[in-house]
DRENKEKOL-805979 format. One record per residue (C-alpha): residue in three letters; x, z, y. Coordinates in steps of 0.25 Angstrom, whole numbers, always signed. Example, Ala and Ser with C-alpha at 12.3 -4.5 7.8 and 13.67 -1.06 7.14 Angstrom:
VEXZA  code     xx     zz     yy
VEXZA   ALA    +49    +31    -18
VEXZA   SER    +55    +29     -4
END
This chain:
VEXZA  code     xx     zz     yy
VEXZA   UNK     +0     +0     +0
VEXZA   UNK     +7     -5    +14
VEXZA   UNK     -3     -5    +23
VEXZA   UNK    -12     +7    +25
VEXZA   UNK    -21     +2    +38
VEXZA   UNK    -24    -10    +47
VEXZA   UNK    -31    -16    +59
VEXZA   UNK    -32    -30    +65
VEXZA   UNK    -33    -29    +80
VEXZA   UNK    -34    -40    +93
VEXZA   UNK    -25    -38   +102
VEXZA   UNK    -27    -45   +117
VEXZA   UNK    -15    -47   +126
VEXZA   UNK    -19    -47   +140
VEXZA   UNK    -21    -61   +148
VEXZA   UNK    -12    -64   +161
VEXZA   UNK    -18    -64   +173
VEXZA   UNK    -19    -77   +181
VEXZA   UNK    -10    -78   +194
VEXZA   UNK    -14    -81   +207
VEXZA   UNK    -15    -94   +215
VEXZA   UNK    -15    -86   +231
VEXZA   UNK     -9    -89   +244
VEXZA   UNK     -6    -80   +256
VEXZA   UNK    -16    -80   +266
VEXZA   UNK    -13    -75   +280
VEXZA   UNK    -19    -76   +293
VEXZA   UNK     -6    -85   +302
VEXZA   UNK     +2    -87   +288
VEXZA   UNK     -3   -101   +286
VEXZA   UNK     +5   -105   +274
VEXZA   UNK     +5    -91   +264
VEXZA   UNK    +12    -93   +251
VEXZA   UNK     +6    -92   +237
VEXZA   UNK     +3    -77   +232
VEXZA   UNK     -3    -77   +220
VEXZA   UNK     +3    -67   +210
VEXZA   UNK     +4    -67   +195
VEXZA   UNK     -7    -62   +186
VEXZA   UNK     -3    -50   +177
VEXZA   UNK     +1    -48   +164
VEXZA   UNK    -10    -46   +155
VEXZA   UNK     -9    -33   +145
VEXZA   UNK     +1    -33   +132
VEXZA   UNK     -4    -27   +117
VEXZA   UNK     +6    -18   +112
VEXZA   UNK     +7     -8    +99
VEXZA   UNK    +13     +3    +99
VEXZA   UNK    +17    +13    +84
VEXZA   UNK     +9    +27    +87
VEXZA   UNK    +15    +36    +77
VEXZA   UNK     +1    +46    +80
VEXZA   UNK     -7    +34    +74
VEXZA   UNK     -6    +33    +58
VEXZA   UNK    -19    +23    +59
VEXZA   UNK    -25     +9    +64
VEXZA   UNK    -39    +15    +63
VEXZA   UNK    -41    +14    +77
VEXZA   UNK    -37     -3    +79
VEXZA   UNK    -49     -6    +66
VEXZA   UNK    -59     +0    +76
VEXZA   UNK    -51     -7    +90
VEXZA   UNK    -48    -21    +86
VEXZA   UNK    -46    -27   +101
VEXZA   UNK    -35    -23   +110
VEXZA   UNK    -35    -28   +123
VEXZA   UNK    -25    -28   +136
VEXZA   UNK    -28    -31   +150
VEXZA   UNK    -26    -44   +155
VEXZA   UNK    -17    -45   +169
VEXZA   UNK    -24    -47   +183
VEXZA   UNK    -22    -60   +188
VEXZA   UNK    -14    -61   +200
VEXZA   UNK    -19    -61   +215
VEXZA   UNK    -15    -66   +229
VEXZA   UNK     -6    -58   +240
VEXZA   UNK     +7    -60   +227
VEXZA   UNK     -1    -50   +218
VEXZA   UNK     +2    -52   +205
VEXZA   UNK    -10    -47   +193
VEXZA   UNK     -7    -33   +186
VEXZA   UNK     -3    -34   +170
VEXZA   UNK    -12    -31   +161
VEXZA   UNK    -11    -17   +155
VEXZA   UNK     -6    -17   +141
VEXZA   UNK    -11     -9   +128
VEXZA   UNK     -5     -3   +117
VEXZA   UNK    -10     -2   +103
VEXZA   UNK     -6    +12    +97
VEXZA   UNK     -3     +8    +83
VEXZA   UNK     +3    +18    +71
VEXZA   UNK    +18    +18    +66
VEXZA   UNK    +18     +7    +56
VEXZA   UNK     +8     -3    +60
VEXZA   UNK    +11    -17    +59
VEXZA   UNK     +5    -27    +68
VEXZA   UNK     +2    -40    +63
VEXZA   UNK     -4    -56    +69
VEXZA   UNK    -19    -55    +62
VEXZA   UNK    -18    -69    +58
VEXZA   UNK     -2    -72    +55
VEXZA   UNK     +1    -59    +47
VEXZA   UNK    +14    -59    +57
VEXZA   UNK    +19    -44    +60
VEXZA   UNK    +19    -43    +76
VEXZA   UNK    +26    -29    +75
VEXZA   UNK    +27    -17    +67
VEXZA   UNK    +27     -2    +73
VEXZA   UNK    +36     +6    +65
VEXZA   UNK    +42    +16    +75
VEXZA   UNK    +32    +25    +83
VEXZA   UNK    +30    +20    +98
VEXZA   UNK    +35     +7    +94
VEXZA   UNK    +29     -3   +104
VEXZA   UNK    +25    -19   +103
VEXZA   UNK    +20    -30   +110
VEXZA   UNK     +7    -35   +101
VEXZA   UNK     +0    -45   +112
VEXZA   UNK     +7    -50   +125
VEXZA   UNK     -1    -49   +138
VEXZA   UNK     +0    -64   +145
VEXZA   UNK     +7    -65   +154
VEXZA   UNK     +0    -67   +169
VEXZA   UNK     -1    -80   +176
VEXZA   UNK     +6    -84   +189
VEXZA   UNK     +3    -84   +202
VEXZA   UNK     +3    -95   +214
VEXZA   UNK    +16    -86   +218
VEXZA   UNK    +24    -89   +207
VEXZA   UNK    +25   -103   +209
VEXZA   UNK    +30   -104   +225
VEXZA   UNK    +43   -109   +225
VEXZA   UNK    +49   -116   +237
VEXZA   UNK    +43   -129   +232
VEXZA   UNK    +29   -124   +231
VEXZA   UNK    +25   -116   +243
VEXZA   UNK    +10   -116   +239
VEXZA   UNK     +9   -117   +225
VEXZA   UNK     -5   -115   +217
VEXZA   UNK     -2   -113   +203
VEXZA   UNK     -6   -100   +195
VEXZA   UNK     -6    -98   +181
VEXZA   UNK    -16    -90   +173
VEXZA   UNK    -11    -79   +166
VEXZA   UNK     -5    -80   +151
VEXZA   UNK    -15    -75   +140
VEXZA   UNK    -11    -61   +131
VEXZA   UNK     -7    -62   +118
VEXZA   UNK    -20    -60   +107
VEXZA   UNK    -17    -56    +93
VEXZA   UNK    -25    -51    +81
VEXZA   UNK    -16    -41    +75
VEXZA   UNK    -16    -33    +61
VEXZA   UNK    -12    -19    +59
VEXZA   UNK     -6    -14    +47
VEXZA   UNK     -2     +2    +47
VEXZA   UNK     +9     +2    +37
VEXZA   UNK    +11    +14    +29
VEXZA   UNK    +22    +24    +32
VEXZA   UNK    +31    +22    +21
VEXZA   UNK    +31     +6    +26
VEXZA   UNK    +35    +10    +42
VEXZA   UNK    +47    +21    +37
VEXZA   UNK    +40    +34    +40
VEXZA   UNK    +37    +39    +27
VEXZA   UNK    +49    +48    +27
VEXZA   UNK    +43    +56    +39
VEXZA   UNK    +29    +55    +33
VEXZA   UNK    +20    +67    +28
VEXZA   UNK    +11    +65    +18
VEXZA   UNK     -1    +74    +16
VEXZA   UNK     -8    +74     +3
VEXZA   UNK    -23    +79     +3
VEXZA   UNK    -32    +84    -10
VEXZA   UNK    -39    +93    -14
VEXZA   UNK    -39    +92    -28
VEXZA   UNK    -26    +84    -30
VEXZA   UNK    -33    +72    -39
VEXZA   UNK    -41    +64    -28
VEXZA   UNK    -34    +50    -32
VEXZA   UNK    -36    +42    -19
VEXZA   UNK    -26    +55    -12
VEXZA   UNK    -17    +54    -23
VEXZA   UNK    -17    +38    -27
VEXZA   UNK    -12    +40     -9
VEXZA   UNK     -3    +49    -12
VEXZA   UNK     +3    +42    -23
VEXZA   UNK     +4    +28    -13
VEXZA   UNK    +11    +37     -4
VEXZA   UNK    +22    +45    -13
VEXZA   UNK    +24    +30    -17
VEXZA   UNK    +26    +26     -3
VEXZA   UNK    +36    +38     -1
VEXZA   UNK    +43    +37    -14
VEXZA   UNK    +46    +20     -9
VEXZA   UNK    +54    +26     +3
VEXZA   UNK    +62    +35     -6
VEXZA   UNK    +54    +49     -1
VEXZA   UNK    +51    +60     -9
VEXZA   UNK    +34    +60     -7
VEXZA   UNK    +34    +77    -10
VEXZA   UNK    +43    +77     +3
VEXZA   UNK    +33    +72    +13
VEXZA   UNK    +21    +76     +6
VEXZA   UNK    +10    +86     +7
VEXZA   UNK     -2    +91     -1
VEXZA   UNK    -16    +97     +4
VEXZA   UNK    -23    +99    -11
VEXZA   UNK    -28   +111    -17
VEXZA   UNK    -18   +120    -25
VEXZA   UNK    -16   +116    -39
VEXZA   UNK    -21   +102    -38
VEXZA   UNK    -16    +89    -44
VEXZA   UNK    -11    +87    -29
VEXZA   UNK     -6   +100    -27
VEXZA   UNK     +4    +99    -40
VEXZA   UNK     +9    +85    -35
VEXZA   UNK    +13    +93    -23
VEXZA   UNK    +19   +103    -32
VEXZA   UNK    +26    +94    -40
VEXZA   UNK    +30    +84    -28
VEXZA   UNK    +35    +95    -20
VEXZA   UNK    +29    +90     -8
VEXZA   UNK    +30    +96     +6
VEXZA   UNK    +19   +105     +5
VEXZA   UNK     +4   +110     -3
VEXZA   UNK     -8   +113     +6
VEXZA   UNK    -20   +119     +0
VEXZA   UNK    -33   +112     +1
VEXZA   UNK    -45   +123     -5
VEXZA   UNK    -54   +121    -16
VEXZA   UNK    -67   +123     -9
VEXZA   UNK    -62   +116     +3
VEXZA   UNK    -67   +101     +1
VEXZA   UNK    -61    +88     +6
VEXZA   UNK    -74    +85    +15
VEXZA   UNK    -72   +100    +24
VEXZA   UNK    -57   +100    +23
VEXZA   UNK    -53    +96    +37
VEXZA   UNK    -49   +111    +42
VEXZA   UNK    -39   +112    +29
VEXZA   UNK    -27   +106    +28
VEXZA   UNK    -32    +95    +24
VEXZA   UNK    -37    +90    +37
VEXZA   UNK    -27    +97    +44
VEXZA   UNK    -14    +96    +40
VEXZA   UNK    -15    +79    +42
VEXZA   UNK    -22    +82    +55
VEXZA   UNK    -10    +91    +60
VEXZA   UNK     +0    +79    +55
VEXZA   UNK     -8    +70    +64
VEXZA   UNK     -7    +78    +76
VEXZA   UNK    -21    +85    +76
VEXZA   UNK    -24    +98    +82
VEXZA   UNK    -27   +104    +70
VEXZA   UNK    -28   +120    +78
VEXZA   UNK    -40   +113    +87
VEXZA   UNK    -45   +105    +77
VEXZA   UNK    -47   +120    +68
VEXZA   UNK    -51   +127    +82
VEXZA   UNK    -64   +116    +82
VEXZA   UNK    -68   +119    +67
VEXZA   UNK    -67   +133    +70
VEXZA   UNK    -75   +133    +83
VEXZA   UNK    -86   +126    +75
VEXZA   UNK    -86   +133    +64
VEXZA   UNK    -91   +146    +72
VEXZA   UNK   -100   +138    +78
VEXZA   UNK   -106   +133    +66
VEXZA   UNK   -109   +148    +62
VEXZA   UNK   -120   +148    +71
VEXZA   UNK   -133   +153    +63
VEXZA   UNK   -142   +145    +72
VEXZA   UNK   -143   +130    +70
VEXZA   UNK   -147   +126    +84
VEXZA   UNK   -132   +131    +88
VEXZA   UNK   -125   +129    +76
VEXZA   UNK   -118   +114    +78
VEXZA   UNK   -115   +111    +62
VEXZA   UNK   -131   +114    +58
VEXZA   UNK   -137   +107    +70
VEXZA   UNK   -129    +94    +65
VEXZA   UNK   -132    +97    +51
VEXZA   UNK   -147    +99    +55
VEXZA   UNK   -147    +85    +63
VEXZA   UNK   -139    +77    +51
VEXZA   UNK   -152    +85    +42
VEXZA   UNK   -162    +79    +53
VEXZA   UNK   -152    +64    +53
VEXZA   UNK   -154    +62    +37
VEXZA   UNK   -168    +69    +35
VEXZA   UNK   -159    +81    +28
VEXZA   UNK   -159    +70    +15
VEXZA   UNK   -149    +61    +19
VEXZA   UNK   -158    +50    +24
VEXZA   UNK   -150    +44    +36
VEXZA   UNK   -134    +43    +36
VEXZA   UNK   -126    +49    +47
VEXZA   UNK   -121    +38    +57
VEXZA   UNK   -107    +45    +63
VEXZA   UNK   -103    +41    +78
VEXZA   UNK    -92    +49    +83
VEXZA   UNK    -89    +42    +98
VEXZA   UNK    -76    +46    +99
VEXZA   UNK    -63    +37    +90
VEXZA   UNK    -57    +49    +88
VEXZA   UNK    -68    +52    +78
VEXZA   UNK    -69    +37    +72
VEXZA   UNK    -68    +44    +58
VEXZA   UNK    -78    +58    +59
VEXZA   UNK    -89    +47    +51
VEXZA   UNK    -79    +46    +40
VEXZA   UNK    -75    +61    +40
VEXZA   UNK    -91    +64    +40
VEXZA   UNK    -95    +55    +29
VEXZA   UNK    -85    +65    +20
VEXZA   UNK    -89    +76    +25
VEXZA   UNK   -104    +73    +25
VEXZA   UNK   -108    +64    +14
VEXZA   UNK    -98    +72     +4
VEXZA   UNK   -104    +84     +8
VEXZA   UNK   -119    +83     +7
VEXZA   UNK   -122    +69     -2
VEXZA   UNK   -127    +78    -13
VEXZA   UNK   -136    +74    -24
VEXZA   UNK   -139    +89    -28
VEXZA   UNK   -143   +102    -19
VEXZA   UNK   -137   +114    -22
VEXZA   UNK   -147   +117    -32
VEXZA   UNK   -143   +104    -38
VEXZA   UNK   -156   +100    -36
VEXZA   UNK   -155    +84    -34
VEXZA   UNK   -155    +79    -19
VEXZA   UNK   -149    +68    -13
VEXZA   UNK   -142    +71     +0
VEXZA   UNK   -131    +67    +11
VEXZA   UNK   -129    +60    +22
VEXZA   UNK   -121    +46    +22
VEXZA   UNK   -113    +46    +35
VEXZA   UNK   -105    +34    +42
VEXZA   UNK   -101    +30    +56
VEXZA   UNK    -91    +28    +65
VEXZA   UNK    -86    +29    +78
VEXZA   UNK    -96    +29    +89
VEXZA   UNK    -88    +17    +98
VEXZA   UNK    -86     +7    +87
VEXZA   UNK   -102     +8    +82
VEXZA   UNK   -105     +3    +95
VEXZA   UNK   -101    -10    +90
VEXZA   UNK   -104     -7    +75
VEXZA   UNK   -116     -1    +67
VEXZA   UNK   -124     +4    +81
VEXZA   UNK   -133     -8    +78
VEXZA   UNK   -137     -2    +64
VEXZA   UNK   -139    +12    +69
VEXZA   UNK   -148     +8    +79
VEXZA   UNK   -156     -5    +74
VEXZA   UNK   -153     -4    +59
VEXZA   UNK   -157     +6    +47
VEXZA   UNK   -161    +21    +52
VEXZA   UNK   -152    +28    +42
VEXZA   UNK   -144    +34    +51
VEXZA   UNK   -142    +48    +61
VEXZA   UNK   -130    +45    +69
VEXZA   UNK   -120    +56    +72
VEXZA   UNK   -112    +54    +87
VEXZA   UNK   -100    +62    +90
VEXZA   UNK    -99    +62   +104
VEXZA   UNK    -85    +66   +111
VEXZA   UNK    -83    +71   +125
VEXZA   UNK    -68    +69   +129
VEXZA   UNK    -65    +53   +128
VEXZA   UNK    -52    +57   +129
VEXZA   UNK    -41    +66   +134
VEXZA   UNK    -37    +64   +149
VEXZA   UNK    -43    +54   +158
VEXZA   UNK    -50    +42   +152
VEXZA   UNK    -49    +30   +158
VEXZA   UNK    -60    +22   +165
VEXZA   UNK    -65     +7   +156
VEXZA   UNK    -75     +6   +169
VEXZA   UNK    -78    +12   +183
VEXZA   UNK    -79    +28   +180
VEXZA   UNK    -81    +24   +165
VEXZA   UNK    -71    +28   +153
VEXZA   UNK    -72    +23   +139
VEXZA   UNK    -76    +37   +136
VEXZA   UNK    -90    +36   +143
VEXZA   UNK    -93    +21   +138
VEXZA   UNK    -90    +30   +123
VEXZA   UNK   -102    +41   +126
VEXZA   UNK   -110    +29   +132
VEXZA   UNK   -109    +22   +117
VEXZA   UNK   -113    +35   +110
VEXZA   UNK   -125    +37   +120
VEXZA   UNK   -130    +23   +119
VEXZA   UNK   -129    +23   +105
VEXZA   UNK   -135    +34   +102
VEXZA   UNK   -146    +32   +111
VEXZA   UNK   -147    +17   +105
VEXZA   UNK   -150    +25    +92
VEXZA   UNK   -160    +35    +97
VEXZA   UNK   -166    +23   +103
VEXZA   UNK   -170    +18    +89
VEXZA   UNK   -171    +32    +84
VEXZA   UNK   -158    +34    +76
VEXZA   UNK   -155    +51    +77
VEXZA   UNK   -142    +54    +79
VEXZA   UNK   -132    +67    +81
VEXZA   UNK   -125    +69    +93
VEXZA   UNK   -112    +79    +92
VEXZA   UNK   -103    +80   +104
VEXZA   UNK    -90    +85   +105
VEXZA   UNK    -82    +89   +118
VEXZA   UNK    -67    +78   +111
VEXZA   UNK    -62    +73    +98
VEXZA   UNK    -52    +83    +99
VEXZA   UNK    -45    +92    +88
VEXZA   UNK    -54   +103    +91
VEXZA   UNK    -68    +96    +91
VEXZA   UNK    -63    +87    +77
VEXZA   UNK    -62   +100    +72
VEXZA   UNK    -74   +106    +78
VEXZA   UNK    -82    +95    +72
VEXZA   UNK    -77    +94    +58
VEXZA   UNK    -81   +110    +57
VEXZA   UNK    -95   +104    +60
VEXZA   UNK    -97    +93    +53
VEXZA   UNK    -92   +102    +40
VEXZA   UNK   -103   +113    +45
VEXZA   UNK   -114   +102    +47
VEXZA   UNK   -112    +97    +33
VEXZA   UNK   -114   +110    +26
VEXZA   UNK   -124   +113    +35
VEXZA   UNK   -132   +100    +31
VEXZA   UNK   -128   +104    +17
VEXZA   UNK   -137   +115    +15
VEXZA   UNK   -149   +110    +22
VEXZA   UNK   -149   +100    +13
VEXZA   UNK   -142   +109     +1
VEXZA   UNK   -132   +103     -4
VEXZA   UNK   -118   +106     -7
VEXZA   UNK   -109   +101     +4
VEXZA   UNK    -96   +105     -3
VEXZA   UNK    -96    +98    -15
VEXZA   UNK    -95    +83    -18
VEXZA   UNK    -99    +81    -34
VEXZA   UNK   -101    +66    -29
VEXZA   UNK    -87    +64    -25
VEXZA   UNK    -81    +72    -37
VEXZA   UNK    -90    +62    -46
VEXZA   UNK    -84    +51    -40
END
């Protein structure tokens, strides 16, 4: 296995702006000379190796990449301003490649490395340019030159491919040790590390519960280290252990705030009365959403890209916990709630259309953020940042869906920061055992999965 992850993106090089055909105009100087300046170099596309990225998630949901074009130029000699450039943040050991040819354009190997993907055009000239001595008035101008268009493939490589390997960890994560996709990975990785003369036990670390077929390996491997994962703690509500956070800590997380959130939560959901207890007034709605029986799926729509994978993370949590076929009396039922969605910017343009004029099978779950952003935000038009256009989307949709009678779920939070990512994991665990025993089923078991 070479490549682990790809993306085809446009790229568009800004144009040139036009130069000027001008001539000085002034009262009692009857024979001004030419001033018309140059247009201004339209933007460039470059790519630049972030070692904070490990992913090329986020170009498979932004495909179009676009820099300024240069102003033309204008009379009195001024000359157009360049276009600004963009740069493409891209992780250590992606390789960028012509769509259509297959030819490699550049490879980023070493973090910060920088290249030219798509050249802005040139500007045109102005009348200016061309005075000489022979051509006192001339009345050429040229328009500007166009940017450079490409359709590009990505292809991340993996680490052993780009050299890093030797300064990797690698974190290996079961419960009971003999889940075969984690250990047919872990297998493709030792091989990796064993290819490049490495001892894998060296660079390797194990989150598995003690005595397991994992934990032996570890054992017998004499890898770095063993973390315990707990019985009764399943895969599903296993975020808070170090399961979720040790990789988070790797990945620059703040793991402290993110544990401060669940905690502040957890006490709030302690509160005996439902009408102030957040986790069983969400429960209660999603029992109101599906008629308590599983009769409509929950559409998730976090409007926030900092959440694009919370559907995913709920369809774990939510359709493993509670798509029971027996009560806890082991009377037969049939229960669950299917869950999908996306984030809330890309359904814009996606599967709105369904929600609003297809099937009614649906409640639809927004997440609303506050904070766009840390620090100022710029403005995309007079006293309107791309932050207000974002809460406009989710208020338009979801008043296109109340419109046609669709319910829907509103939870807001003040940022997608550590602490409220925390905060709502907490609630979304309470909210499922919640629903659980209003419905009475076991939300902790999973005989379906272990069947499977």
């Amino acid at each position: 296995m070479k490549f682990v992850d790809e993306a085809t993106i446009d790229v568009a090089a800004g144009n040139g702006g036009a130069g000027c055909m001008s001539f000085r105009r002034e009262k009692f100087i009857p024979f001004g000379g030419p001033n018309g300046g140059d247009g201004g170099r339209g933007g460039s596309v470059y790519a630049v190796a972030d070692p904070n990225l490990n992913t090329l998630i986020d170009y498979r949901y932004a495909r179009r990449h676009e820099a300024r074009n240069g102003e033309p130029g204008r009379g009195s000699d001024q000359f157009g301003a360049a276009g600004d450039d963009i740069v493409l943040r891209m992780p250590v050991g992606t390789i960028i490649k012509d769509l259509e040819s297959e030819e490699v354009i550049a490879e980023l190997l070493e973090p910060g490395e920088k290249v030219l993907i798509a050249k802005g055009g040139d500007g045109g000239f102005g009348n200016l340019h061309y005075k000489s001595s022979t051509n006192r008035a001339p009345r050429q101008k040229t328009p500007g030159w166009p940017g450079e268009q490409k359709k590009l493939k990505l292809e991340l490589r993996v680490l052993a491919d780009v050299g890093l390997l030797d300064e990797t960890l690698t974190v290996v994560i079961s419960k009971s040790g003999g889940t075969k996709e984690t250990r047919n990975g872990m297998l493709e990785v030792q091989a990796a590390y064993e290819r490049a003369g490495l001892r894998f036990g060296a660079h390797a670390v194990a989150v598995t519960g003690e005595g397991s077929e994992l934990d032996r390996v570890a054992v017998q491997g004499e890898w770095l280290a063993r973390l315990p994962m707990w019985d009764w703690v399943g895969g599903r509500t296993s975020e808070f252990s170090a399961v979720g956070m040790l990789p988070a800590a790797l990945q620059g997380l703040d793991i402290d705030a993110m544990l401060a959130g669940a905690r502040a939560m957890d006490q709030a959901t302690r509160e005996p009365d439902p009408r102030r207890n957040l986790a069983a007034a969400l429960a209660l709605a999603w029992h109101r959403g599906c008629d308590g029986r599983g009769a409509r799926d929950m559409v998730v729509l976090p409007y926030k890209d900092r959440l694009l994978l919370l559907s995913r993370y709920l369809q774990q949590l939510v359709m493993e916990s509670l798509g029971k076929d027996r009560d806890r009396a082991g009377n037969p039922v049939a229960q669950g709630i299917t869950v999908y969605g996306n984030k809330g910017s890309t359904d814009q343009h996606a599967y709105v259309q369904q929600l609003r004029d297809g099937v009614h099978n649906f409640f639809a779950l927004f997440v609303e953020v506050l904070r766009d952003r840390d620090g100022a935000s710029m403005e995309v038009d007079p006293g309107v940042t791309s932050g207000d256009y974002l809460a406009g989307f989710l208020e338009g949709t979801r008043r296109a869906l109340w419109e046609k009678g669709r319910q829907s779920v509103t939870l807001t939070v003040p940022a997608a920061d550590a602490r409220t990512l925390g905060g709502l994991i907490a609630l979304f665990e309470r909210a499922v055992g919640l629903y659980a025993s209003l419905v009475d089923v076991n939300a902790y078991h999973q005989p379906g999965v272990e069947a499977g």
